[in-house]
N, C-alpha and C positions, 0 to 999 in steps of 0.2 A: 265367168268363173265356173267352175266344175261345180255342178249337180251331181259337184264335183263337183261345179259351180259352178254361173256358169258353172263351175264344174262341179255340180252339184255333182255327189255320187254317193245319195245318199245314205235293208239295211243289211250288214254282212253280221255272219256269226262264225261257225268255225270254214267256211267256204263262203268264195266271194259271191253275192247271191244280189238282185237286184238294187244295184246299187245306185242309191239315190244321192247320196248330196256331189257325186261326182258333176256332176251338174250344175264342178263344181260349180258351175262351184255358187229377215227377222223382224215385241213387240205388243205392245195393248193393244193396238190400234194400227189396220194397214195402212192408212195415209198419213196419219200420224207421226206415225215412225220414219218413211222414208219425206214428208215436207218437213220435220223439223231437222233433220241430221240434210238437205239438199241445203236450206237455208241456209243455216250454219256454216258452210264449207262450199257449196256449189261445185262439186266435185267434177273430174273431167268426164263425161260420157263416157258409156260401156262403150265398146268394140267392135267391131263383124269380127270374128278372129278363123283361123283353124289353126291348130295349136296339134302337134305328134308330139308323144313320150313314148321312152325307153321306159320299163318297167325293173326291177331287182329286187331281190331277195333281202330285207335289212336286218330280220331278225325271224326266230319260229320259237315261240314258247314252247315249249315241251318236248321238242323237236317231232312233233306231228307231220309237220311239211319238212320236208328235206332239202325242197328247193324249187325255186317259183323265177319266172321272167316272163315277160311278157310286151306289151305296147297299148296303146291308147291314142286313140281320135276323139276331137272335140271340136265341134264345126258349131257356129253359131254364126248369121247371117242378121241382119237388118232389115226387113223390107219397108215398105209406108203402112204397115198395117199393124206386124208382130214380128218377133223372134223367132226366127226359125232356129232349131238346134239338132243338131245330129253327133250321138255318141257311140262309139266303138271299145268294145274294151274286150282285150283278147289275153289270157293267160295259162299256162302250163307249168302245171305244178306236181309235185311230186308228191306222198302225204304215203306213211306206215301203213296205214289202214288198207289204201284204196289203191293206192302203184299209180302210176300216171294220172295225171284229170288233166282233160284240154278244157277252158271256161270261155263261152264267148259270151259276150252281152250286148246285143244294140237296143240303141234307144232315142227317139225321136219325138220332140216335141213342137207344136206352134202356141206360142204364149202372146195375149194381142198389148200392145207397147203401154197398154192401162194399168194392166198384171190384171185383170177381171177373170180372162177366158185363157184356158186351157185345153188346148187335145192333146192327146199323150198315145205312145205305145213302147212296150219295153218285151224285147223277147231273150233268155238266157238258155241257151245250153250249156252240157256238160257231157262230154267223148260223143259228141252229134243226139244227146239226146234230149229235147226240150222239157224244161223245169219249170219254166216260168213266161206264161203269154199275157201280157197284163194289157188294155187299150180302154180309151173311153173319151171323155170329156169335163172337164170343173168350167163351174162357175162362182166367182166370187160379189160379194155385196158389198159396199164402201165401207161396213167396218172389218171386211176379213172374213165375214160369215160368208156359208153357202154350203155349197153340195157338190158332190161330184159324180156324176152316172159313168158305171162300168160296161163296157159290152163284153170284157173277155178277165177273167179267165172265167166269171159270173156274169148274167146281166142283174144288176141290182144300182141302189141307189142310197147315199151315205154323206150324213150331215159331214161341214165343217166349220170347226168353231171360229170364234171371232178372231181377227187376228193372225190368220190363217194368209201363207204368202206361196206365191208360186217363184218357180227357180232364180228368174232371171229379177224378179222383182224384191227377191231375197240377195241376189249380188249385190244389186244398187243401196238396198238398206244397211249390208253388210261394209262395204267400201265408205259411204257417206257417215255414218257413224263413227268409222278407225277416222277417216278425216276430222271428224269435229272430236276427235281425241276422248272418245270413248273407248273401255276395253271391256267390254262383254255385251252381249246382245242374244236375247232368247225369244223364242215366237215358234206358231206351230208350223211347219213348212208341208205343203205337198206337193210332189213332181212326178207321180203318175208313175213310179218305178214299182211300188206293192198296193197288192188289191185290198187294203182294210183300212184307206184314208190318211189324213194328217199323222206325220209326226212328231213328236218336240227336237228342237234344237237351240243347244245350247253353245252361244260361241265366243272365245276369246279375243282382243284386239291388241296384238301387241307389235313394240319396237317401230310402229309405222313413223314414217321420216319425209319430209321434202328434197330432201339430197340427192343429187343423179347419183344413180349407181355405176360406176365408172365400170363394172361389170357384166353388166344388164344387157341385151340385146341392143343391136343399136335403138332402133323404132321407140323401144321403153325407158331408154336411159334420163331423160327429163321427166320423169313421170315419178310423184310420190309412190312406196311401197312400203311393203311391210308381211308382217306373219297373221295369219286367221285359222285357228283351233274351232272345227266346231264338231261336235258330238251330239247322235242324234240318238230319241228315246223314242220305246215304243209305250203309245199313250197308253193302251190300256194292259196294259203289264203293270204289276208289283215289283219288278225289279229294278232298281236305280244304275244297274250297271249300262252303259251306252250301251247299243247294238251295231254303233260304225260309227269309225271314228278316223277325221281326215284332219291332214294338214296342212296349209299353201302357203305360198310365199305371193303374196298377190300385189298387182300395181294396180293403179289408180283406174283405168281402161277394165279392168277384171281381167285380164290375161293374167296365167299363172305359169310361172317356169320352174316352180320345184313341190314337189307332192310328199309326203308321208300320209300310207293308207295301212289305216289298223284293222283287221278283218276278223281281227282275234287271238287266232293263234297260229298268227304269223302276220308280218308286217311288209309293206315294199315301199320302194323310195322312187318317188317318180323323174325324171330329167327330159328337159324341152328337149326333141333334137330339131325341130322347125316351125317356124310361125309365118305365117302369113296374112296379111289385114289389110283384109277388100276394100274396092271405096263402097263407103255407105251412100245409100238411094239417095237420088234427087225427086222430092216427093212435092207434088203441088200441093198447098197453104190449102186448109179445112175452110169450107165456107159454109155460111148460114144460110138456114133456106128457111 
């Protein structure tokens, strides 16, 4: 799901700006949370996926943007080890102020299949001019706690609190809980998208269903789904209003086939136009030594 969640993407404000929960695409407790909602439901396993969107224009508060379209890549791979994921996100927008913006964003992370270890790197421009080079590495401790070392756009070094989940281990918590028929789930999330650490997210669980969606891509049509609202904060802000805020339509595998991204002021609607789902590794059984 898109980190972004998977597509996590996850924050924006009046431009789209390192976007984290696209990736796309949660908790007291990091194992806590994802071994009691896996119990509970035993949900289907995430995906290798690469997933393309069309991007559109759905609404501009104020009419600031005049008009936006754009596309999105979301590559996520399986190996015997981590998560590989590669993000793309390309937009062209219009806005009173500024006349044209072209926005590119990549973003690539390795996350090892524990959710423990993190490397990260995220690079943004805007009309070819780089904004934002963030890289580094986290690690996390069995209850969520740890730290995360920057090399770019600082080299520095910055606690995370307890509780604390990286992308792909934030789907799996995310998915396993709509299954065990929860609907909200909060916990502080990092994915290596801005250089000042964890942020909170806050996320909804609704409408999720067992029912093939006679609609659905073929590959997904036996797969429970449903909608996931999450909105992210920044921790050490006074402000309660979100900073990004996304919407999926997500199935049980974490593939997502429909997006609403609120960036503030102006929103876009995201549409699959292809998916494709690798075979996962054949990885030889851990042995003791």
């Amino acid at each position: 799901m898109l980190s972004l969640a998977p597509m996590t993407f996850y924050l924006f404000t009046a431009r789209p700006c390192a976007a984290p929960a696209f990736c796309l695409l949660f908790a007291s407790s990091f194992f806590l949370s994802i071994q009691s909602s896996h119990a509970a439901s035993q949900p289907t396993p995430l995906a290798s996926q690469t997933v393309r969107y069309s991007l559109d224009l759905a609404q501009s508060a104020g009419g600031g943007t005049t008009d936006a379209s754009g596309s999105m890549t979301y590559s996520v791979q399986r190996t015997c080890s981590a998560w590989e994921t590669v993000q793309k996100l390309d937009i062209q927008s219009i806005t009173r102020e500024h006349g044209p913006e072209h926005m590119q964003a990549d973003y690539t992370t390795s996350e090892s299949l524990d959710g423990r270890h993190l490397t990260f790197r995220t690079q943004e421009t805007v009309n070819g001019r780089i904004l934002q080079n963030v890289s580094g590495q986290a690690q996390l401790n069995s209850d969520g706690s740890g730290a995360v070392t920057y090399a770019r756009p600082l080299a520095k070094k910055l606690p995370l609190p307890a509780g604390t989940m990286f992308p792909m281990a934030h789907t799996r918590a995310l998915v396993s809980a709509a299954l065990a028929s929860q609907n909200e789930l909060s916990a502080p999330l990092f994915d290596g998208t801005l250089p000042d650490g964890a942020q909170d997210s806050y996320a909804t669980l609704m409408g999720w269903t067992a029912t093939p969606a006679p609609n659905a891509p073929p590959a997904l049509r036996t797969l429970p789904a449903g909608h996931i609202h999450v909105a992210y904060y920044d921790r050490n802000g006074q402000n309660m209003t979100p900073t990004y805020v996304i919407g999926m339509h997500s199935y049980a595998n974490g593939v997502v086939d429909k997006l609403d991204l609120d960036f503030g002021d102006f929103r876009m609607n995201g549409t699959l136009n292809s998916l494709e789902l690798p075979a996962e590794p054949t990885c030889a059984p851990a042995t003791s030594h």
